[in-house]
C-alpha positions as a Markdown table, in Angstrom:
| # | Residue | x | y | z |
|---|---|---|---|---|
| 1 | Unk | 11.1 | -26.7 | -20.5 |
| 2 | Unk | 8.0 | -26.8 | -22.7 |
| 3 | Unk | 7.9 | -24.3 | -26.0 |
| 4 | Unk | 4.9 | -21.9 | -25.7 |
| 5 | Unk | 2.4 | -21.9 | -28.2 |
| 6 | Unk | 2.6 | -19.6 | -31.1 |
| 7 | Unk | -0.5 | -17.1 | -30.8 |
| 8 | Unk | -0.4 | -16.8 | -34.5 |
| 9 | Unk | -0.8 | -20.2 | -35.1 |
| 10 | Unk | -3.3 | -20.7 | -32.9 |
| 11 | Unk | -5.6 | -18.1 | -34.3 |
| 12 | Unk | -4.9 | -19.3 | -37.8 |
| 13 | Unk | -6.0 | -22.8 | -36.5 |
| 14 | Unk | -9.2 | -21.7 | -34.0 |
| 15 | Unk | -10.3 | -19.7 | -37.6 |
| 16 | Unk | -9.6 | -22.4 | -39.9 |
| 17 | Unk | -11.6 | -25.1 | -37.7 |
| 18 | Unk | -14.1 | -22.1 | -37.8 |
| 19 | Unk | -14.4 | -21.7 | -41.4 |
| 20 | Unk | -13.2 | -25.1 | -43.2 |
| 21 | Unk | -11.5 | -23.3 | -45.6 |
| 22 | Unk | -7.9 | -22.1 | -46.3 |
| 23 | Unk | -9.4 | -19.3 | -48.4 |
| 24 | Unk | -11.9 | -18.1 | -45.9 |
| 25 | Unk | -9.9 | -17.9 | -43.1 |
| 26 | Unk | -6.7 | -15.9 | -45.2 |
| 27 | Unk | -9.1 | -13.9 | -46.1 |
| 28 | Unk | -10.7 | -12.9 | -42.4 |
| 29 | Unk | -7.1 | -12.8 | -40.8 |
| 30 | Unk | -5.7 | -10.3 | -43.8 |
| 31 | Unk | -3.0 | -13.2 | -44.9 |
| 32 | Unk | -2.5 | -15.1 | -48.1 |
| 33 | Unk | -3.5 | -18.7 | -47.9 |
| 34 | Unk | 0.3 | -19.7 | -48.0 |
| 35 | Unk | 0.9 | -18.0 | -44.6 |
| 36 | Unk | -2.2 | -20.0 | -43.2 |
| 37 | Unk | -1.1 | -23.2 | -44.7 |
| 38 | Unk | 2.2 | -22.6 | -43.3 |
| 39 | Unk | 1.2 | -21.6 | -39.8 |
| 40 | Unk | -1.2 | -25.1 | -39.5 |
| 41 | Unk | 1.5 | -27.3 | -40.8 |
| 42 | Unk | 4.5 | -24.8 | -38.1 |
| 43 | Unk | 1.9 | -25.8 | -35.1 |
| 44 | Unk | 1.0 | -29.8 | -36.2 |
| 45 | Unk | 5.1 | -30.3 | -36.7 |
| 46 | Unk | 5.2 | -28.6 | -32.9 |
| 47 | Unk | 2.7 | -30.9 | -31.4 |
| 48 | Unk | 3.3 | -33.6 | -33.5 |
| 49 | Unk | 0.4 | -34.8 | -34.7 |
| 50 | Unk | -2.2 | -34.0 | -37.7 |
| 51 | Unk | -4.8 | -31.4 | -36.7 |
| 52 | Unk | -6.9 | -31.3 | -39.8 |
| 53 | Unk | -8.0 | -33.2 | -42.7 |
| 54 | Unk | -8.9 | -32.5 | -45.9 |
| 55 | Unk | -11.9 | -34.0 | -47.6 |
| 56 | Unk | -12.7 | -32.5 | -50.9 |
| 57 | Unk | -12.5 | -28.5 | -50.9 |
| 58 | Unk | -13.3 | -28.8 | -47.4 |
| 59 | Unk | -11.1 | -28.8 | -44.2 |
| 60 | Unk | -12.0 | -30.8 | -41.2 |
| 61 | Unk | -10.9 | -31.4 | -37.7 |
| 62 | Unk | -8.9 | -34.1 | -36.6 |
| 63 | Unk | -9.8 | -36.0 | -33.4 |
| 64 | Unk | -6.6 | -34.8 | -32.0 |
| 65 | Unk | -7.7 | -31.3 | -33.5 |
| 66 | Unk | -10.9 | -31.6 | -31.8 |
| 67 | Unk | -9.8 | -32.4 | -28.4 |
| 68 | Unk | -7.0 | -29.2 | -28.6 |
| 69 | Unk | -9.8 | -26.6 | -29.9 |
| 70 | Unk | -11.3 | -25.9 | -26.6 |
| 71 | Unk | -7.8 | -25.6 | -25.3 |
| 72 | Unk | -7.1 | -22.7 | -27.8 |
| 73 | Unk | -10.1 | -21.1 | -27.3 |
| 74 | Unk | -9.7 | -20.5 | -24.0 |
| 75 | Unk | -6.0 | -19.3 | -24.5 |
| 76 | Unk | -7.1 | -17.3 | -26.9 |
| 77 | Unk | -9.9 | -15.4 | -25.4 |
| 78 | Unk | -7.4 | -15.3 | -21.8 |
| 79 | Unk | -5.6 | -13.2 | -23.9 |
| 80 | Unk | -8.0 | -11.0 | -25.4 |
| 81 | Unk | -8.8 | -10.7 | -21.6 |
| 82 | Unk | -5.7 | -9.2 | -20.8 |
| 83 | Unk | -5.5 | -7.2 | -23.4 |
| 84 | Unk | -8.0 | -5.1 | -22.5 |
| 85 | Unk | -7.2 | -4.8 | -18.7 |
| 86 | Unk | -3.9 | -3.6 | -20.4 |
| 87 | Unk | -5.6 | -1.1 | -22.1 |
| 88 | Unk | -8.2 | -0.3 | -19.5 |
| 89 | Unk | -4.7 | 0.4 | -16.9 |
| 90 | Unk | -3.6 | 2.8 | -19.5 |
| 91 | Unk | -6.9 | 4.7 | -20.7 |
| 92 | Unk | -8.5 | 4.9 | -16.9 |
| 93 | Unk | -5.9 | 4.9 | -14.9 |
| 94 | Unk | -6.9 | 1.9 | -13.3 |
| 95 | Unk | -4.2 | -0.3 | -11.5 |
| 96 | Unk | -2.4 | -0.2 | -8.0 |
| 97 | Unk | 0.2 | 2.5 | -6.5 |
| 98 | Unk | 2.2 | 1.3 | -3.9 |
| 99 | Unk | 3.7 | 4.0 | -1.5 |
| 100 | Unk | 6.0 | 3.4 | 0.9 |
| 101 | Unk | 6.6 | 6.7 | 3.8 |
| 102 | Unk | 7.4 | 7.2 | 7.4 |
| 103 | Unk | 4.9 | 7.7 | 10.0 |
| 104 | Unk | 5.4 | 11.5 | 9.8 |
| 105 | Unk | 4.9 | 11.7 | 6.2 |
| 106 | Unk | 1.9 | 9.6 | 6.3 |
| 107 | Unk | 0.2 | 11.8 | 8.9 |
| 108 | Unk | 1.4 | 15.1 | 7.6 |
| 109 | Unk | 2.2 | 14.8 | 3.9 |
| 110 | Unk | 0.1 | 12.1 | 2.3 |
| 111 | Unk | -3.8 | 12.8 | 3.7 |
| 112 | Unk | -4.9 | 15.1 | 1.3 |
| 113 | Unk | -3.0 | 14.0 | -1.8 |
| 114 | Unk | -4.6 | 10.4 | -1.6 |
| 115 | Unk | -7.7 | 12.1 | -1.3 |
| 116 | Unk | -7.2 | 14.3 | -4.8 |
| 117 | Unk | -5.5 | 11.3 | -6.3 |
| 118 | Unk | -8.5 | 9.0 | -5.4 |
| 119 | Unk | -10.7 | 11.6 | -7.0 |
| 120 | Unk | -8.7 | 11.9 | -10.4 |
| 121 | Unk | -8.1 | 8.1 | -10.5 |
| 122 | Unk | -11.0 | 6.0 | -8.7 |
| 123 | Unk | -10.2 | 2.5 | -10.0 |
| 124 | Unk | -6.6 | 2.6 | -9.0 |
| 125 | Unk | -6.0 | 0.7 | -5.7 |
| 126 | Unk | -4.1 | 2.3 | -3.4 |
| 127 | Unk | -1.4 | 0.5 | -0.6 |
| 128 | Unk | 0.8 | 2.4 | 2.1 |
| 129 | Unk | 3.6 | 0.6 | 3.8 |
| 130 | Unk | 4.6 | 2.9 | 7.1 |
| 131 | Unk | 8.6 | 2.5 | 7.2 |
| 132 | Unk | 11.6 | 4.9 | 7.7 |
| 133 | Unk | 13.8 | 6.2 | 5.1 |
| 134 | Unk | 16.4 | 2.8 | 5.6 |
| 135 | Unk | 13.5 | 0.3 | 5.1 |
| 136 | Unk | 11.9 | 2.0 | 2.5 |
| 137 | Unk | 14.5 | 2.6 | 0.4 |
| 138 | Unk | 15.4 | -1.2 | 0.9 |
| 139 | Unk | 11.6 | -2.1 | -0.2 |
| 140 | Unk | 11.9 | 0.2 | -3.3 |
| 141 | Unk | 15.1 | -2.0 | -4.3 |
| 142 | Unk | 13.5 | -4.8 | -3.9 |
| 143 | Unk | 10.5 | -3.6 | -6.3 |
| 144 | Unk | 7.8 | -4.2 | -3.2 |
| 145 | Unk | 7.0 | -0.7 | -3.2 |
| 146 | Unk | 6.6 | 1.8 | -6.3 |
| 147 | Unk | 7.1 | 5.0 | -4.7 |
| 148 | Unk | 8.4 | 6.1 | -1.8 |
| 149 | Unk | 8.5 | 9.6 | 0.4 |
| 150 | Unk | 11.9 | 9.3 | 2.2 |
| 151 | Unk | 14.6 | 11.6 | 3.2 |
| 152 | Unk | 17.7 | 11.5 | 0.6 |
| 153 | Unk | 19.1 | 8.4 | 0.6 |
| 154 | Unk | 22.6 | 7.9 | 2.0 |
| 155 | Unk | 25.7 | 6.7 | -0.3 |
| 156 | Unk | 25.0 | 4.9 | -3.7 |
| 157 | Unk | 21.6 | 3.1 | -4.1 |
| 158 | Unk | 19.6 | 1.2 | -6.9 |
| 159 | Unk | 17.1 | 4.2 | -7.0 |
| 160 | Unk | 16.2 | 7.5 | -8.5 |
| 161 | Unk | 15.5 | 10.8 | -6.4 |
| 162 | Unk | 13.1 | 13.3 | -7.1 |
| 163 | Unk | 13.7 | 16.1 | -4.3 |
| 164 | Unk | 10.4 | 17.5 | -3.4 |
| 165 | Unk | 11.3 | 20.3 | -0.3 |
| 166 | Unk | 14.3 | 20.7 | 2.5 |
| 167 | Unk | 13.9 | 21.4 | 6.1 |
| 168 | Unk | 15.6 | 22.4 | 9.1 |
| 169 | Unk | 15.6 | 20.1 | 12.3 |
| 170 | Unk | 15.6 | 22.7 | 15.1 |
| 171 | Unk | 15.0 | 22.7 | 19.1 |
| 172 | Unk | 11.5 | 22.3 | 20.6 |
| 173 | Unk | 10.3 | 23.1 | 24.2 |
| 174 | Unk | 7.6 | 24.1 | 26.2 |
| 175 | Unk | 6.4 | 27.8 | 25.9 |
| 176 | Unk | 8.2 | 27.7 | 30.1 |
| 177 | Unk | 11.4 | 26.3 | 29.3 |
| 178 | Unk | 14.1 | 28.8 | 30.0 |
| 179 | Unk | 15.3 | 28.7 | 26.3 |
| 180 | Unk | 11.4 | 29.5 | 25.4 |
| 181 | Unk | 11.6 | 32.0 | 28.1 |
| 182 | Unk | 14.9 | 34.0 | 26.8 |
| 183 | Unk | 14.4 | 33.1 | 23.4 |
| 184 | Unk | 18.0 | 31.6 | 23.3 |
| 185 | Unk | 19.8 | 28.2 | 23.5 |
| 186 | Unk | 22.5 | 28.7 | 26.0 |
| 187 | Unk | 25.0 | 25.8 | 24.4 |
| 188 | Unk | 26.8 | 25.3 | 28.0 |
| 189 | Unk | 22.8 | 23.8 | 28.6 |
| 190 | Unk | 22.7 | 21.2 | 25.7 |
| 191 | Unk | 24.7 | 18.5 | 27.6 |
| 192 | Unk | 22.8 | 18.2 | 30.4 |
| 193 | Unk | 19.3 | 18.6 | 28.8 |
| 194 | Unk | 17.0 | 15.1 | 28.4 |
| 195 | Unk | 16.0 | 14.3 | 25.4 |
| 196 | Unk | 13.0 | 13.0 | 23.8 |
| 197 | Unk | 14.2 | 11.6 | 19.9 |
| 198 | Unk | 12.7 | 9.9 | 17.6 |
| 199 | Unk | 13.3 | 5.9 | 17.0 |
| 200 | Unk | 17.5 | 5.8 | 16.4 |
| 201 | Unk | 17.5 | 3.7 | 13.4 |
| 202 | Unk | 15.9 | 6.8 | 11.4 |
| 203 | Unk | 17.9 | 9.0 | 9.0 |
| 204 | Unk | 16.8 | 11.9 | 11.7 |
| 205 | Unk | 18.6 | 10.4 | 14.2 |
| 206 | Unk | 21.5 | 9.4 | 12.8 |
| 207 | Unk | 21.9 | 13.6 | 11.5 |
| 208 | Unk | 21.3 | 15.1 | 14.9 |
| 209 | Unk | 24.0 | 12.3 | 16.3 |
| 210 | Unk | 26.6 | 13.2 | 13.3 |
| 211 | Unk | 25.4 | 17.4 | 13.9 |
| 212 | Unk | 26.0 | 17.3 | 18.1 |
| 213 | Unk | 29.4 | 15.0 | 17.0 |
| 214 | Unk | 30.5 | 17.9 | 14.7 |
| 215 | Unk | 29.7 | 20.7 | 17.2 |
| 216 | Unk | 32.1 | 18.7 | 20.1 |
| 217 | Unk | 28.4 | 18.4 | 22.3 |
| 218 | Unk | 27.5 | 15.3 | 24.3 |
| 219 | Unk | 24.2 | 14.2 | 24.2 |
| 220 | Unk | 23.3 | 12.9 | 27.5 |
| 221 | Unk | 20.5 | 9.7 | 28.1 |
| 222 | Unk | 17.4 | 10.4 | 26.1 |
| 223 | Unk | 13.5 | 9.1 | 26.0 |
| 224 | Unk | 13.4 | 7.1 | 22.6 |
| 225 | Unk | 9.8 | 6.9 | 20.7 |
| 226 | Unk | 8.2 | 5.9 | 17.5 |
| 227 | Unk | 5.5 | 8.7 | 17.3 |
| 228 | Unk | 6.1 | 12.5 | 16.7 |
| 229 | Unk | 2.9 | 13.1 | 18.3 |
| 230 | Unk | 3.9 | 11.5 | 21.6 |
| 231 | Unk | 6.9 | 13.0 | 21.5 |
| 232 | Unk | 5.3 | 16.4 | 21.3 |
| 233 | Unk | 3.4 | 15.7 | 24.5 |
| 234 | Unk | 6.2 | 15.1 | 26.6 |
| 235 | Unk | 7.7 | 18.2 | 25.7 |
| 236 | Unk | 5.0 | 20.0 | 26.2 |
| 237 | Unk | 4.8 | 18.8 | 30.1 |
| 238 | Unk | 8.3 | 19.7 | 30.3 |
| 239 | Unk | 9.7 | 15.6 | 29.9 |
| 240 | Unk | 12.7 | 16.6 | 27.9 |
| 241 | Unk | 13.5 | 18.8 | 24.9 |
| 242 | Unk | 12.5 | 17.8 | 20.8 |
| 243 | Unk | 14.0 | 18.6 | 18.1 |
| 244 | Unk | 12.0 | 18.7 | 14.9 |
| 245 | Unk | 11.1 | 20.5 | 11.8 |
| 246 | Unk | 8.6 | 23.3 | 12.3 |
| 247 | Unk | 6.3 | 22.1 | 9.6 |
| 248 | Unk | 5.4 | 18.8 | 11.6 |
| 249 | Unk | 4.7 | 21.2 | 14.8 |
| 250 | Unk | 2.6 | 24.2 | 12.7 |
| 251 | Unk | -0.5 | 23.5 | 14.7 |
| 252 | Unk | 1.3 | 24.0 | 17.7 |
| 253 | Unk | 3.5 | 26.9 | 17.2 |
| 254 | Unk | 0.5 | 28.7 | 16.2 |
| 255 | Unk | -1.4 | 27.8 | 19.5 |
| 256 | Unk | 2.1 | 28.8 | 21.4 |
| 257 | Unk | 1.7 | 25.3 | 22.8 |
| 258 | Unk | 5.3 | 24.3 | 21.6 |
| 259 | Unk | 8.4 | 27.1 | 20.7 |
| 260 | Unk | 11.1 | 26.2 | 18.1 |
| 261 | Unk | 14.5 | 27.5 | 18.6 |
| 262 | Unk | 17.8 | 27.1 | 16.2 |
| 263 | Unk | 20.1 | 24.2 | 17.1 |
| 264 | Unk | 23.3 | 26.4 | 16.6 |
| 265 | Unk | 25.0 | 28.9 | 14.4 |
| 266 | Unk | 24.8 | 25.6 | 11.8 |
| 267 | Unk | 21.5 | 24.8 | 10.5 |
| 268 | Unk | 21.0 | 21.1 | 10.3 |
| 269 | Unk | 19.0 | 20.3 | 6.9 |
| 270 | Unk | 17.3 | 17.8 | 5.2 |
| 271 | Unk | 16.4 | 17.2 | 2.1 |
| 272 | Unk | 13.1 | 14.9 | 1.2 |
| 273 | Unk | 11.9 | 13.5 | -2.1 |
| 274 | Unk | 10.5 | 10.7 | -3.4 |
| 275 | Unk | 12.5 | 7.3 | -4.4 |
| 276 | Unk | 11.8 | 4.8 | -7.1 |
| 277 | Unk | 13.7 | 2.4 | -8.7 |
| 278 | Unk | 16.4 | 3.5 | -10.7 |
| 279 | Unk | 16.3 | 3.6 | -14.6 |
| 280 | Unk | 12.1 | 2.7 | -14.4 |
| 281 | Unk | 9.8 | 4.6 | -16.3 |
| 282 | Unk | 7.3 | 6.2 | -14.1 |
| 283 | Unk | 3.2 | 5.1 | -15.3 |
| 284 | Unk | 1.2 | 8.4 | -15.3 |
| 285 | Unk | -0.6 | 7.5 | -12.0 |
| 286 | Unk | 3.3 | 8.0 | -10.8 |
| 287 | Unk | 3.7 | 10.7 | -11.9 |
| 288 | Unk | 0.4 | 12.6 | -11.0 |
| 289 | Unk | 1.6 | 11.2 | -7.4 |
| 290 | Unk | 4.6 | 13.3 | -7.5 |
| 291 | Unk | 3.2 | 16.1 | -9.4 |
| 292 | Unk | 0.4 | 16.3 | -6.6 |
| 293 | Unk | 3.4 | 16.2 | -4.1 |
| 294 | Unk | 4.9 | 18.9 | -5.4 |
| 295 | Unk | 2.3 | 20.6 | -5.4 |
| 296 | Unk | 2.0 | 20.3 | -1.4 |
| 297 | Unk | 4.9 | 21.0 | -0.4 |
| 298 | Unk | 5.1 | 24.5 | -2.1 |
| 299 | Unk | 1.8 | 25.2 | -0.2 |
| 300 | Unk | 3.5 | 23.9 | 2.5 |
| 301 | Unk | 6.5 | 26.0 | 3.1 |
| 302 | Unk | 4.3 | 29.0 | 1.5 |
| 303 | Unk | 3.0 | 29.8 | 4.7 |
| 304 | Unk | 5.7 | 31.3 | 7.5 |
| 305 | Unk | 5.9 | 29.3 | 10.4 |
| 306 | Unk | 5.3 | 30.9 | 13.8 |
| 307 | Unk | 9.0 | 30.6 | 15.6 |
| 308 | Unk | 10.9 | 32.4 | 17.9 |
């Protein structure tokens, strides 16, 4: 493998073949002329050839020293180059953010804080990878997302967890269901009710299977989806009963298009947040993300959701 180049060096030499003088040249880099000396002679014993000779008081380039300036200069102003994108990403907040969050949270959590975020930091780009708490997580390990809105991850992982809100998964019917109707869950009912659930590799899933094997209930065949928002229409024509949190069905408990009823004398719970790699420090983009987050979901459960 090839040593780099040492940037020192190479500005001592780009300055010297400027100026033709050892004096000159200490004197615009802030060195003494033995550091300069010794940086020319450090980079000609690295490349192994004679990059300057010397012709009275005067210094001049070498043919080899010719052919290599053009090379330096262009390393040298790549550099300056990035440089200042460096410190452009950290003055304007310019830069990417890459979010990772289910379907739900992208329709329900995430509109209106891209939109503030966008307006505090315009230049940043902005990427969104729609994938359940399991895949996300597994993205964030494997540094191809930043951030990511996901329940609380399960057993040990490679990632930090900032807990933003909990909820509570809970029955939902049509306003004519008998449960709607007697504003009750008769549990002798819950075996033989169909189902409409959400995709069963989610977290979601796997709690209301590990809640209904707790409680000694058989869940009998369900309708299995990928969209909340088709699963709320088949409830509401009476396809089978959902169970969701209330703040992904405000709209329609407030309409009285949907009812949400407790799943049992146990509250089932979750707890979201937002996962990142474990042990990384966040950038300040990160953490106005989270910080906005926040933010939301305090306005969010503010409001008292219409249940009965």
């Amino acid at each position: 493998m090839t040593t780099p180049l040492d940037s020192r060096q190479l500005l001592a030499f780009t300055t010297l073949a400027n100026t033709g003088s050892f004096t000159e040249t200490a004197k615009q880099l802030f060195l003494t002329q033995s550091a300069i000396s010794h940086s020319i002679k450090g980079l000609e014993s690295d490349l192994k050839c004679k990059l300057f000779a010397r012709v009275g008081k005067r210094t001049h380039l070498t043919e080899a020293g010719e052919q290599f300036l053009p090379s330096v200069n262009k390393i040298l102003k790549d550099m300056e180059i990035a440089r200042f994108e460096i410190e452009e990403l950290n003055q304007r907040g310019q830069g990417r953010l890459r979010i990772g969050a289910s379907a739900t949270a992208c329709q329900y959590i995430l509109p209106p804080i891209l939109r503030e975020l966008k307006e505090l930091h315009p230049s940043c780009k902005i990427t969104i990878d729609s994938a359940d708490t399991p895949h996300a997580i597994e993205e964030v390990c494997n540094n191809q997302t930043d951030l990511c809105i996901t329940m609380a991850p399960e057993g040990i992982h490679k990632c930090s967890f900032h807990q933003l809100f909990h909820d509570e998964l809970r029955f939902i019917t049509s306003p004519v269901h008998p449960w709607a109707i007697k504003s009750r869950v008769n549990r002798d009912e819950i075996t033989n009710q169909n189902f409409v659930f959400y995709n069963k590799v989610s977290y979601t899933f796997r709690h209301i299977e590990e809640y209904f094997r707790k409680e000694g209930i058989e869940i009998k065949p369900f309708i299995k989806l990928d969209s909340m928002e088709a699963i709320k229409e088949l409830v509401k024509i009476e396809m089978g009963v959902g169970i969701m949190a209330p703040w992904i069905i405000r709209n329609e408990l407030e309409a009285g298009s949907l009812v949400s009823l407790p799943l049992g004398r146990t509250k089932l719970k979750r707890r979201w947040g937002v996962s990142y790699q474990k042990g990384r420090k966040l950038s300040p983009i990160e953490e106005t993300f989270i910080s906005l987050l926040e933010k939301s979901a305090e306005k969010m459960f503010t409001k008292k959701l219409i249940s009965k």
